[in-house]
Backbone as XML, in Angstrom:
<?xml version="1.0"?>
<chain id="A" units="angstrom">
  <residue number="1" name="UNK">
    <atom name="N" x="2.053" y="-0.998" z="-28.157"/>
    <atom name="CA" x="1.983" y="-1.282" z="-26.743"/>
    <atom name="C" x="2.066" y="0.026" z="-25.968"/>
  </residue>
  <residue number="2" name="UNK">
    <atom name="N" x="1.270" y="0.171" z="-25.258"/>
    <atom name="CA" x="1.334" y="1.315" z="-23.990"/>
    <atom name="C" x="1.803" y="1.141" z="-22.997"/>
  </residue>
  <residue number="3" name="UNK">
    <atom name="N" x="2.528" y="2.573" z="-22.264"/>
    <atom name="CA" x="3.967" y="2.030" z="-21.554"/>
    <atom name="C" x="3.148" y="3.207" z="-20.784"/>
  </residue>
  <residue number="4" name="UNK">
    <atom name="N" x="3.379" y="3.067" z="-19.410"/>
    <atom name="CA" x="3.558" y="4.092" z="-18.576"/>
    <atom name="C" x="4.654" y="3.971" z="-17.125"/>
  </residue>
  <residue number="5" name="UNK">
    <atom name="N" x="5.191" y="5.091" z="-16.769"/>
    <atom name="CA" x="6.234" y="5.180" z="-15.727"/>
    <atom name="C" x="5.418" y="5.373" z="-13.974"/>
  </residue>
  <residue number="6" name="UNK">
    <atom name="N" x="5.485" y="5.077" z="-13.396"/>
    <atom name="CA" x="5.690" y="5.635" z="-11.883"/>
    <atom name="C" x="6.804" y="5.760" z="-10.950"/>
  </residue>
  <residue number="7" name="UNK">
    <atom name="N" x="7.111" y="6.952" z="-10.906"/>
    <atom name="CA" x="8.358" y="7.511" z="-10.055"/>
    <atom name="C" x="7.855" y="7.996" z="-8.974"/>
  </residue>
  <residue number="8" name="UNK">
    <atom name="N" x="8.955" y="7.415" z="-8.195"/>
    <atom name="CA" x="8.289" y="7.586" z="-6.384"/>
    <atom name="C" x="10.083" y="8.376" z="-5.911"/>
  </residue>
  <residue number="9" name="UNK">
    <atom name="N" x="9.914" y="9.335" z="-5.172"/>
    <atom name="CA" x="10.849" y="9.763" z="-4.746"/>
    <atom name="C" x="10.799" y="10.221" z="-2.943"/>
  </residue>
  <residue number="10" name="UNK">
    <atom name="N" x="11.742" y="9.681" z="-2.595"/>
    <atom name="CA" x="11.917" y="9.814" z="-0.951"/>
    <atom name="C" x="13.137" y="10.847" z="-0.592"/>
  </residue>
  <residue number="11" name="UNK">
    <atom name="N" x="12.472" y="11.495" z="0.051"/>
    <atom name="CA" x="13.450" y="12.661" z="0.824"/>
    <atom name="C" x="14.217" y="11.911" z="2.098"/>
  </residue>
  <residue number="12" name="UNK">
    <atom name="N" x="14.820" y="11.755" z="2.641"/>
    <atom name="CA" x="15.758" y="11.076" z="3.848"/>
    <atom name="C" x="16.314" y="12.242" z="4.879"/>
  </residue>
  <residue number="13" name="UNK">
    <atom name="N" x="16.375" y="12.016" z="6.428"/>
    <atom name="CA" x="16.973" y="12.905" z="6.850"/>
    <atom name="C" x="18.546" y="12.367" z="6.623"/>
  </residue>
  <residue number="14" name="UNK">
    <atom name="N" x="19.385" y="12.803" z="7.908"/>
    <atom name="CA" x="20.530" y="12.011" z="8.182"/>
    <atom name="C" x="20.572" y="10.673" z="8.473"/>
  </residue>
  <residue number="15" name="UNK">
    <atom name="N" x="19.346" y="10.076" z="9.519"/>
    <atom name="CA" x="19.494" y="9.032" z="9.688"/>
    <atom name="C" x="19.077" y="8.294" z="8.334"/>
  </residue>
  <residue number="16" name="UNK">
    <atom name="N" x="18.574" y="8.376" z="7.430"/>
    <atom name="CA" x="17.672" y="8.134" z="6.357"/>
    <atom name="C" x="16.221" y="7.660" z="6.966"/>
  </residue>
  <residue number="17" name="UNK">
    <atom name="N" x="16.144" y="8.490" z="7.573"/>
    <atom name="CA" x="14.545" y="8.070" z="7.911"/>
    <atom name="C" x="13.479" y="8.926" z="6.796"/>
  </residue>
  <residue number="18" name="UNK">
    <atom name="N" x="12.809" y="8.149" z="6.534"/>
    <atom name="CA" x="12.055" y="9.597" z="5.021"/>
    <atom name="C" x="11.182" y="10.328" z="5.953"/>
  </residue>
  <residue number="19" name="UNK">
    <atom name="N" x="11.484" y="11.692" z="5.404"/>
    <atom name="CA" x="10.429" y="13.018" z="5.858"/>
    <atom name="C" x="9.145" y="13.381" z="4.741"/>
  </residue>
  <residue number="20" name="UNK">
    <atom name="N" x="9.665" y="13.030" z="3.308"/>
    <atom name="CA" x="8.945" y="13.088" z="2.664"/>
    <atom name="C" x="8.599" y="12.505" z="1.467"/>
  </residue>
  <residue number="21" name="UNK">
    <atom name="N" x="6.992" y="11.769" z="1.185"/>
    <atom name="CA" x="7.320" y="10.883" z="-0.175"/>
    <atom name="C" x="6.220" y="11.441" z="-1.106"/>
  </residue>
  <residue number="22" name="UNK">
    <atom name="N" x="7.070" y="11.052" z="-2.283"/>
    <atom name="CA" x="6.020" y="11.812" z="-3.325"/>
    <atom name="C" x="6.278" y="11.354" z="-4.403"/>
  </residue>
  <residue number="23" name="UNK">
    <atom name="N" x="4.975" y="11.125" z="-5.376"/>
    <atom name="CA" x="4.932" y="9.928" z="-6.233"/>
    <atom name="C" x="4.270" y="10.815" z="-7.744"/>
  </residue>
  <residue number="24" name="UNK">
    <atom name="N" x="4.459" y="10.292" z="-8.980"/>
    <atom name="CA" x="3.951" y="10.443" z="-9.986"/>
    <atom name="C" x="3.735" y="9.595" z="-11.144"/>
  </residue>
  <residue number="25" name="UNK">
    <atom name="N" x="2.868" y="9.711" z="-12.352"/>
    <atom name="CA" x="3.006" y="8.372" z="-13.214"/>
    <atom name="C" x="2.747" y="9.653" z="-14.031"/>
  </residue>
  <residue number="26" name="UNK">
    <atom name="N" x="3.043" y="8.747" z="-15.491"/>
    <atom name="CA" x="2.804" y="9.172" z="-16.386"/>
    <atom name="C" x="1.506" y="8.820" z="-17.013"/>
  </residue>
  <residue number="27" name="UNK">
    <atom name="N" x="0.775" y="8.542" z="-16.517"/>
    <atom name="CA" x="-0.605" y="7.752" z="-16.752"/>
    <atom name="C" x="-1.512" y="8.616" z="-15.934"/>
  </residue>
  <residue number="28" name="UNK">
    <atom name="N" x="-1.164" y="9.205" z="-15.107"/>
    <atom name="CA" x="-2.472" y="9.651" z="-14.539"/>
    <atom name="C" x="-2.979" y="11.081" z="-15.527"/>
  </residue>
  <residue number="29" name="UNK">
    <atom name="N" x="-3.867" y="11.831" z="-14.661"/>
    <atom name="CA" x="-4.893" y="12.824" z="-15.135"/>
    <atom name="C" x="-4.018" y="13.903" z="-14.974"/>
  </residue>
  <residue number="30" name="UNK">
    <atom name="N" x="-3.376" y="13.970" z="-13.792"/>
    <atom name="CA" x="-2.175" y="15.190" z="-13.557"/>
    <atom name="C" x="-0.911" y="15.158" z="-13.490"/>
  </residue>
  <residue number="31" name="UNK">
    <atom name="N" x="-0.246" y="15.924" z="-13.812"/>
    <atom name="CA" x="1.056" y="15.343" z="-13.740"/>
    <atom name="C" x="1.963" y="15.715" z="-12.595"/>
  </residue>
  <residue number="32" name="UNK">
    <atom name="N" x="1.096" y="16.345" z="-11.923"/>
    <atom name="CA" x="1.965" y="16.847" z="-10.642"/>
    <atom name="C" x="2.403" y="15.814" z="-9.627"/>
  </residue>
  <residue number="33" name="UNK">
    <atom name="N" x="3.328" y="15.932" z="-9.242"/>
    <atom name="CA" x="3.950" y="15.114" z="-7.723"/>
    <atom name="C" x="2.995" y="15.170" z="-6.913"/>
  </residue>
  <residue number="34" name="UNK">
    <atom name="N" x="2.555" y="13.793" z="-6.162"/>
    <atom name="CA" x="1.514" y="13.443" z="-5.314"/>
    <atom name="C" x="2.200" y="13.382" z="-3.618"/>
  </residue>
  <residue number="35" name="UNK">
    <atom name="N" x="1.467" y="13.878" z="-2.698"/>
    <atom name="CA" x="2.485" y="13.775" z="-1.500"/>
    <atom name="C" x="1.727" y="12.661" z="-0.902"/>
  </residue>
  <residue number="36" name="UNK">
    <atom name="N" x="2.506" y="11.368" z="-0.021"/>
    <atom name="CA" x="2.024" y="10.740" z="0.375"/>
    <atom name="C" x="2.505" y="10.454" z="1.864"/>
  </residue>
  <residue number="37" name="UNK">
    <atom name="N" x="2.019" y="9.907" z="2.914"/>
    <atom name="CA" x="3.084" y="9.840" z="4.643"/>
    <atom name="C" x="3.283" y="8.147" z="4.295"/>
  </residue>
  <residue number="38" name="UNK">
    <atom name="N" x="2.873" y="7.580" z="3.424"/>
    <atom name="CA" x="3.123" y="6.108" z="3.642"/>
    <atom name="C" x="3.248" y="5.508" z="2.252"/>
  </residue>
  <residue number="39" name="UNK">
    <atom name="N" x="3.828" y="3.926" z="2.032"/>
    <atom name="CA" x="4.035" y="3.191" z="1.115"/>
    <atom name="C" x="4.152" y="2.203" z="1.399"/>
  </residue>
  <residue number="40" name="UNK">
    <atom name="N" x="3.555" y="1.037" z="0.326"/>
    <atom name="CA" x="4.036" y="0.091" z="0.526"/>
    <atom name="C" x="4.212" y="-0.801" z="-0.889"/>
  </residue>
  <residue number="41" name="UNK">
    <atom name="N" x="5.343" y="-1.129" z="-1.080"/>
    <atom name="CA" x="5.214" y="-1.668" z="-2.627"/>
    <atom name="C" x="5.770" y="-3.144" z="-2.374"/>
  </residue>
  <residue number="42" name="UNK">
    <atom name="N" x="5.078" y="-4.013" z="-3.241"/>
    <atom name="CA" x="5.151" y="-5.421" z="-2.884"/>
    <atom name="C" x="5.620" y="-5.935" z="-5.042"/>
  </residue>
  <residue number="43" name="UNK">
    <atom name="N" x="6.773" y="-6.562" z="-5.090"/>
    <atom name="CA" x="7.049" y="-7.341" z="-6.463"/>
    <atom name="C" x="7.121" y="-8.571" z="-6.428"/>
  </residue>
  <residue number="44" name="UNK">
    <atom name="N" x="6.712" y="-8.920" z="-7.447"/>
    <atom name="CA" x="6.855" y="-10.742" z="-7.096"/>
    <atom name="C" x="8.231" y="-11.606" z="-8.203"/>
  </residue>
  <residue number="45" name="UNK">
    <atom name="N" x="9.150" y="-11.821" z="-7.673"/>
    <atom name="CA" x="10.395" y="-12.212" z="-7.844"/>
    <atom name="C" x="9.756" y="-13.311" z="-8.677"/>
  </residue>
  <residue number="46" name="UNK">
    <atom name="N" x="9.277" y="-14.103" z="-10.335"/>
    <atom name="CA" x="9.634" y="-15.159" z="-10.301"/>
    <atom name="C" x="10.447" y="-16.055" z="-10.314"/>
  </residue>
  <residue number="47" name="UNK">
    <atom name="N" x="12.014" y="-15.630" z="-10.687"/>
    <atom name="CA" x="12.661" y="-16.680" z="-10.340"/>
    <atom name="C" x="13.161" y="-16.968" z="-9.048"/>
  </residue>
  <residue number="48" name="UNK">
    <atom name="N" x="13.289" y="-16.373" z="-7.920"/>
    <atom name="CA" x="12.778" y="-17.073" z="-6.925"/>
    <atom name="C" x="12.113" y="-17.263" z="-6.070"/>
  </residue>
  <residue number="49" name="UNK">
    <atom name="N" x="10.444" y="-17.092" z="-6.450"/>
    <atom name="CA" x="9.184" y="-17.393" z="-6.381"/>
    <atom name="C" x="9.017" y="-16.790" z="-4.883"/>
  </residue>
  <residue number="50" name="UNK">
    <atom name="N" x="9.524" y="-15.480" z="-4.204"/>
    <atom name="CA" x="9.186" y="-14.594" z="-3.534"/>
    <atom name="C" x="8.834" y="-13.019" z="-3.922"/>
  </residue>
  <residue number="51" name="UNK">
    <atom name="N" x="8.448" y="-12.272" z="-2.491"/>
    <atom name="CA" x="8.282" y="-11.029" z="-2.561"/>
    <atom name="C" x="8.526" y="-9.850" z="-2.481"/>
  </residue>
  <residue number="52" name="UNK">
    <atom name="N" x="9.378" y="-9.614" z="-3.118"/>
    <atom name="CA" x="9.960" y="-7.762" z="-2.823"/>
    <atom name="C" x="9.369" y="-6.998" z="-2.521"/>
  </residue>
  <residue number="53" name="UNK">
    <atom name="N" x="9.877" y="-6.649" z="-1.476"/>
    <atom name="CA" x="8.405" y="-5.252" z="-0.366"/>
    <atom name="C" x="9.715" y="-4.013" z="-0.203"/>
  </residue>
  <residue number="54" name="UNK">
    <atom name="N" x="8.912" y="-3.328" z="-0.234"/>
    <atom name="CA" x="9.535" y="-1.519" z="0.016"/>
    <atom name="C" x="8.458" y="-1.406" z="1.008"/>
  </residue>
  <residue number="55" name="UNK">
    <atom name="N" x="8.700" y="-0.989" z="2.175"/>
    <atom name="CA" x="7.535" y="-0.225" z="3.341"/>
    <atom name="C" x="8.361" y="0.923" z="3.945"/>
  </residue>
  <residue number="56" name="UNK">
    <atom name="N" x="7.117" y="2.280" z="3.420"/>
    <atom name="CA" x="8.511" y="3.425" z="4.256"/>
    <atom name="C" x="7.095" y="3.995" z="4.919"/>
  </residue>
  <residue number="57" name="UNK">
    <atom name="N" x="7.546" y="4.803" z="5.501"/>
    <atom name="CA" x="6.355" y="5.712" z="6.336"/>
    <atom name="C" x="7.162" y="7.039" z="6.744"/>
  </residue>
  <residue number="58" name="UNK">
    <atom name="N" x="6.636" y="8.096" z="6.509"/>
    <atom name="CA" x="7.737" y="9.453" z="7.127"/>
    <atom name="C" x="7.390" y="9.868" z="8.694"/>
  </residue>
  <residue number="59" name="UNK">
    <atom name="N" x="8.042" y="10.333" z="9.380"/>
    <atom name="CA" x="7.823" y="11.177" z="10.138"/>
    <atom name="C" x="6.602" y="11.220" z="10.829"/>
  </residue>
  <residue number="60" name="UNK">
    <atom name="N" x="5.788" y="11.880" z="9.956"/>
    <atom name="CA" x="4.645" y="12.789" z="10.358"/>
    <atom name="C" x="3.450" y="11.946" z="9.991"/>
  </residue>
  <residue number="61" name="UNK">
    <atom name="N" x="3.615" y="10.225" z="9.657"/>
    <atom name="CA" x="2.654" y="9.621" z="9.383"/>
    <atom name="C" x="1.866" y="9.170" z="10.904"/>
  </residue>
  <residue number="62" name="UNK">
    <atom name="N" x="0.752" y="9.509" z="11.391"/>
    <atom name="CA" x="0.367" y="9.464" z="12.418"/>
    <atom name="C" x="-0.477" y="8.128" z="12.481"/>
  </residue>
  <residue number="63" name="UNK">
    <atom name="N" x="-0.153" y="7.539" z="14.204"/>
    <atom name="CA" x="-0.592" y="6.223" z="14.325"/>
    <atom name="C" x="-1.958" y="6.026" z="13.646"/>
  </residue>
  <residue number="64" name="UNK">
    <atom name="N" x="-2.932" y="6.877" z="13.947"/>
    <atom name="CA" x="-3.918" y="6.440" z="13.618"/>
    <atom name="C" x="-4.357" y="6.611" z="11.866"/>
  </residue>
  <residue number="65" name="UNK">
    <atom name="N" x="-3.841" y="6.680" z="11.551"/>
    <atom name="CA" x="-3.839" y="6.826" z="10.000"/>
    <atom name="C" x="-3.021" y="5.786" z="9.323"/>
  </residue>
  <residue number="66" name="UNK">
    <atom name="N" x="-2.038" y="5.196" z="10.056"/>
    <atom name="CA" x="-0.913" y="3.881" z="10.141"/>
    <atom name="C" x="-2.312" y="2.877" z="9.974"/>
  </residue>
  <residue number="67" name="UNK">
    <atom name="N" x="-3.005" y="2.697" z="11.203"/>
    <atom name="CA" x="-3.659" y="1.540" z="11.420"/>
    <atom name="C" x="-5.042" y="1.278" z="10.298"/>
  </residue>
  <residue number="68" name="UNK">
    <atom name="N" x="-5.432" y="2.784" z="9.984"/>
    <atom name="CA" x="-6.041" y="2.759" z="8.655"/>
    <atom name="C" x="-5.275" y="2.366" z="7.460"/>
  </residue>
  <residue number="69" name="UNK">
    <atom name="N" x="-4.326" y="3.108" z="6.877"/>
    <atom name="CA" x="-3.764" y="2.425" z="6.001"/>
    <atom name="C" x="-3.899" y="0.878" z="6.106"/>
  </residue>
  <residue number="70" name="UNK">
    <atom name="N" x="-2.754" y="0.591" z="6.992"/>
    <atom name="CA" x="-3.077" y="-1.325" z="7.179"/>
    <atom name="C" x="-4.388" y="-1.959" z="6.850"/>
  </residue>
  <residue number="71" name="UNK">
    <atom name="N" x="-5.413" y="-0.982" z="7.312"/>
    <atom name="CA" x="-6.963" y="-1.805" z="7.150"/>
    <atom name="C" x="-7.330" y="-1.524" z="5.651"/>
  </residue>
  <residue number="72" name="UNK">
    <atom name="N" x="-6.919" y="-0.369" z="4.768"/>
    <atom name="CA" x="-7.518" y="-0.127" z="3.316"/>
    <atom name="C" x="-6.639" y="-1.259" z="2.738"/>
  </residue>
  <residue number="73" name="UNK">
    <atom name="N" x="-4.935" y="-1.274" z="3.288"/>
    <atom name="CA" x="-4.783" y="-2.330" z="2.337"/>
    <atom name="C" x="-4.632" y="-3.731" z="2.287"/>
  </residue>
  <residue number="74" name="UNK">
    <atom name="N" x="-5.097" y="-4.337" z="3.707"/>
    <atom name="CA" x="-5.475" y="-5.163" z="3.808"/>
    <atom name="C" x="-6.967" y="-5.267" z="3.116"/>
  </residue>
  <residue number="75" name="UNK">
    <atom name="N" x="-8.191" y="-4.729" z="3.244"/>
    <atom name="CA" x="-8.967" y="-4.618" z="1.790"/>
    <atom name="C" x="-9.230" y="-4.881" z="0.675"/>
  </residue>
  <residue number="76" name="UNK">
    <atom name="N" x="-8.019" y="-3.916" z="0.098"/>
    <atom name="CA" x="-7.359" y="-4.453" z="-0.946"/>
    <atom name="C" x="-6.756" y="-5.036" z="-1.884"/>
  </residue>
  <residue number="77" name="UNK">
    <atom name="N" x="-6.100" y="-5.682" z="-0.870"/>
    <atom name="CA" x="-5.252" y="-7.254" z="-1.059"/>
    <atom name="C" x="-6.441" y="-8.078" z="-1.412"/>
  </residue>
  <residue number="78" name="UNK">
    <atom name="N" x="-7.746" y="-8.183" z="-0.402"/>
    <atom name="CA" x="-8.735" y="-8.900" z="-0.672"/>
    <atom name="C" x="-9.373" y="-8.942" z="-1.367"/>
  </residue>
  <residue number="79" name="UNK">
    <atom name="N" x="-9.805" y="-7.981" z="-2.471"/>
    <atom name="CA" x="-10.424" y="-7.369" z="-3.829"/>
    <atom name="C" x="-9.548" y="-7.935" z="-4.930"/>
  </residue>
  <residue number="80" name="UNK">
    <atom name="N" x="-8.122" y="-7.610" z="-4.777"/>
    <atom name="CA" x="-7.394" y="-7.679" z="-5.848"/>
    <atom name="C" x="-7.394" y="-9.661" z="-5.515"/>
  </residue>
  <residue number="81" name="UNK">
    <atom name="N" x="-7.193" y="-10.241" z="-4.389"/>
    <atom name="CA" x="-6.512" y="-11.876" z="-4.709"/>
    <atom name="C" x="-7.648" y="-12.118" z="-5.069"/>
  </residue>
  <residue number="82" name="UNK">
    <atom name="N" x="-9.482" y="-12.105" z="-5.152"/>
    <atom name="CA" x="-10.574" y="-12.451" z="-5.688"/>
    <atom name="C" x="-10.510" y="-11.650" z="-7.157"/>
  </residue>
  <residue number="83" name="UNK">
    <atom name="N" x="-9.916" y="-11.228" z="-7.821"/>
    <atom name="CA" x="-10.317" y="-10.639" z="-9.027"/>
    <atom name="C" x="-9.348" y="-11.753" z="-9.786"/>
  </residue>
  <residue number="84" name="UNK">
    <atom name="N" x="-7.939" y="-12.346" z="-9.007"/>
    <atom name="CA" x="-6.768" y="-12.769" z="-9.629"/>
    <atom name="C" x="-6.941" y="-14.727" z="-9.811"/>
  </residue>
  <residue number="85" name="UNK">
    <atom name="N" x="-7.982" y="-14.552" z="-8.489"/>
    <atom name="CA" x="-8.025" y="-15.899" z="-8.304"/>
    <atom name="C" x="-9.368" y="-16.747" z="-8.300"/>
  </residue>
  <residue number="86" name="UNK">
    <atom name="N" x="-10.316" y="-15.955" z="-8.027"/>
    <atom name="CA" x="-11.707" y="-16.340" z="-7.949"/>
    <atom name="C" x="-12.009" y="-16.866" z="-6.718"/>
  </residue>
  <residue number="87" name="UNK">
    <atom name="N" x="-11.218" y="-17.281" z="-5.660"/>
    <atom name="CA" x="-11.211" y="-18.042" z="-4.801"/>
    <atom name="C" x="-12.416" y="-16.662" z="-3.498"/>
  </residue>
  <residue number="88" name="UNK">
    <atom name="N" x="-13.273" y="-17.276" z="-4.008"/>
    <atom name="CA" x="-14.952" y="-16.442" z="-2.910"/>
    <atom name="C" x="-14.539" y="-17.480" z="-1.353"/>
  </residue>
  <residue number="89" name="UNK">
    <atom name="N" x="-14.322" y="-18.400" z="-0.711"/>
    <atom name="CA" x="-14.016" y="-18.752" z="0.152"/>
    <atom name="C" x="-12.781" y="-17.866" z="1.309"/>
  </residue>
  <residue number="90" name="UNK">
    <atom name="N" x="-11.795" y="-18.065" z="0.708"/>
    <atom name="CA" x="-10.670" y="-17.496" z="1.530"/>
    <atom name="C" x="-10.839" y="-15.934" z="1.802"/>
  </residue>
  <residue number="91" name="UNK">
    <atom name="N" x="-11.378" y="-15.082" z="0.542"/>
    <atom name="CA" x="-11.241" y="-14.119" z="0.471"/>
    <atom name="C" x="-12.664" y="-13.317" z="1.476"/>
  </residue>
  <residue number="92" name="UNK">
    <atom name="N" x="-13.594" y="-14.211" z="1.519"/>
    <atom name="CA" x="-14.727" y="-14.194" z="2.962"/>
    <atom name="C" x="-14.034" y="-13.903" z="4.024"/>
  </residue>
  <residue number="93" name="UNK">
    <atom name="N" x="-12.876" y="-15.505" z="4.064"/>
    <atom name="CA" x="-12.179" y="-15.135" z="5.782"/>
    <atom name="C" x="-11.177" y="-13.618" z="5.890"/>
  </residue>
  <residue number="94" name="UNK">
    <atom name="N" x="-10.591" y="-13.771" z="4.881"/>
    <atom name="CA" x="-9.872" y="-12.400" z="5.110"/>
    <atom name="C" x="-10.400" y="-10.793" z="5.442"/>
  </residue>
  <residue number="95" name="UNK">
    <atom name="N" x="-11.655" y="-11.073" z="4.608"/>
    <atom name="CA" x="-12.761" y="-9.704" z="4.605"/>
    <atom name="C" x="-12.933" y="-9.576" z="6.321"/>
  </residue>
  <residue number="96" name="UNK">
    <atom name="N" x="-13.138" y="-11.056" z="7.173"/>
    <atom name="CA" x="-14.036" y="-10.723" z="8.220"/>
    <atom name="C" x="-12.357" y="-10.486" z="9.060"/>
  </residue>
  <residue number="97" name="UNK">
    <atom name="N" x="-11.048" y="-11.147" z="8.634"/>
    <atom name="CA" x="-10.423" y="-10.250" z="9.450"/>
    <atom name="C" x="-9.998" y="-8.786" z="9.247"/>
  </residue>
  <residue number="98" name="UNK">
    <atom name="N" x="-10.490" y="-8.728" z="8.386"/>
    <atom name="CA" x="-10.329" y="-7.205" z="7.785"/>
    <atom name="C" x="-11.432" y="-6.494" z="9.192"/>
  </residue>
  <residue number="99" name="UNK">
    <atom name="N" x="-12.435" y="-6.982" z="9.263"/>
    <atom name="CA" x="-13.844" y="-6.280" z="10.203"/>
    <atom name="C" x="-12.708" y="-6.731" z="11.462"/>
  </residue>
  <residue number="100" name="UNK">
    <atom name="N" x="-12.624" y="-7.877" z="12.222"/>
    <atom name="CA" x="-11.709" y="-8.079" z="13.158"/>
    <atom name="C" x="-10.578" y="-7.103" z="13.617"/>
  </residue>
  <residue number="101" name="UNK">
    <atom name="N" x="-9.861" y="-6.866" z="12.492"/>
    <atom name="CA" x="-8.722" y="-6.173" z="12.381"/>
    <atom name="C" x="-9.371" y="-4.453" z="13.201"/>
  </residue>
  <residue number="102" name="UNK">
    <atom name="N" x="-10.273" y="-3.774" z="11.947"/>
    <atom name="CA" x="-10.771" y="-2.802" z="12.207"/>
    <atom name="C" x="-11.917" y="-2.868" z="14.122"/>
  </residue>
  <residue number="103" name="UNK">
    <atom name="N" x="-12.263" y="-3.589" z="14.403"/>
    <atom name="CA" x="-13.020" y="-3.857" z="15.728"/>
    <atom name="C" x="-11.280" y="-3.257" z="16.394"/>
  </residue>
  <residue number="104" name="UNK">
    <atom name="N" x="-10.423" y="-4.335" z="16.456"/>
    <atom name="CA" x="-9.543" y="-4.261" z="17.708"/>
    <atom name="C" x="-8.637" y="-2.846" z="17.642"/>
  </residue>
  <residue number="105" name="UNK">
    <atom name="N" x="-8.543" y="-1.959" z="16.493"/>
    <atom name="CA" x="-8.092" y="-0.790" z="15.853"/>
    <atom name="C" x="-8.916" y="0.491" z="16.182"/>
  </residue>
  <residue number="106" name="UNK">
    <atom name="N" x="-10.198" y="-0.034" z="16.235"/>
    <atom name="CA" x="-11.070" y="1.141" z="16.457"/>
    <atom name="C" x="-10.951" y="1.787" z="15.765"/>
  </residue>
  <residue number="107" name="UNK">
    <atom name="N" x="-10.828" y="1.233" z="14.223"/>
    <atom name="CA" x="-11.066" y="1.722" z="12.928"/>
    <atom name="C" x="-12.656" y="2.053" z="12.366"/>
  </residue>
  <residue number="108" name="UNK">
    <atom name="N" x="-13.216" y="3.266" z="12.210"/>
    <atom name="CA" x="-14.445" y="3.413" z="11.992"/>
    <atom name="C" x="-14.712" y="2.776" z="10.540"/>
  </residue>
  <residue number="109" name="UNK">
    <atom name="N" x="-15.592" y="2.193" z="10.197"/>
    <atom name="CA" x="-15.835" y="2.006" z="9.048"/>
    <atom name="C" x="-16.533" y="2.805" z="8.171"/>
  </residue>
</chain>
């Protein structure tokens, strides 16, 4: 069986607000620490059939790169629940609020 790690590490000021995040796996191509301004990690609890979310953002993550993020991973979400579920219906409506989303964002596509 093949095992790989991802370690994510957050810098905090005083308030613990993170200044800086930076991520690595043991799976990738490099092994260097990746710098990132945002995160969002989502687990799915089954025994009690909810979702564990981590959402940090540092500092210096700027709005308009906020509202992109939101739109890649809203995207995303939509790629991955059609690969998990097959469901071509729902994942239509979500795509077009994905376009919705990006219209009222003035997210370029």
């Amino acid at each position: 069986m093949k095992k790989a790690e991802i370690k994510i590490t957050v810098e905090l000021d005083d308030n613990n607000v993170p200044e800086n995040i930076t991520w690595e796996s043991t799976d990738a191509e490099t092994q260097e620490r990746l710098a990132a301004k945002a995160m969002m990690l989502s687990l799915w609890d089954h025994n009690y059939k909810n979702a564990l979310r981590i959402d940090l953002w540092t500092k210096e993550m700027p709005v308009d790169e906020m509202k992109r993020f939101f739109y890649e991973t809203l995207q995303t979400m939509a790629d991955s629940f059609l690969r998990a579920t097959g469901e071509t219906n729902i994942v239509e409506d979500l795509r077009d609020y994905c376009a919705h989303f990006a219209e009222k964002m003035e997210i370029k596509q």
